[in-house]
C-alpha angles and dihedrals in degrees: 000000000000085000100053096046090044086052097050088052094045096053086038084045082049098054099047086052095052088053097041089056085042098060087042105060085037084085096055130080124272091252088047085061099049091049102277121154120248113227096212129048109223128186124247118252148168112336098004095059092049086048087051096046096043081053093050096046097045096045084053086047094050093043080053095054103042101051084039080060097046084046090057106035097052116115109257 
């Protein structure tokens, strides 16, 4: 039963990932996106920085559950 719930939120935790980095890299250019490097460095702010730090927080969040997963699902 513990399985089944930790997977559902893996796979839900993996799709809210994948849009949080989405509607990051939609402000950049179209060479930023494909791995072009910017000229100029420019500091986080607003909602860029909220968008950054949701992004850190969940991908640490995802690497949790998924080795918490592998921890529990392993044969004893």
């Amino acid at each position: 039963m513990l399985n089944v719930f930790l997977g559902i939120a893996q796979i839900i935790l993996a799709v809210a990932l994948i849009a949080v980095v989405l509607l990051q890299s939609k402000g950049e250019e179209l060479g930023g996106v494909f791995g072009g490097a910017q000229s100029v460095y420019q500091t986080r702010r607003g909602v860029d920085k909220l968008l950054f730090t949701i992004t850190v927080f969940m991908a640490i969040a995802f690497f949790v559950l998924a080795i918490f997963n592998v921890v529990l699902s392993a044969p004893r």
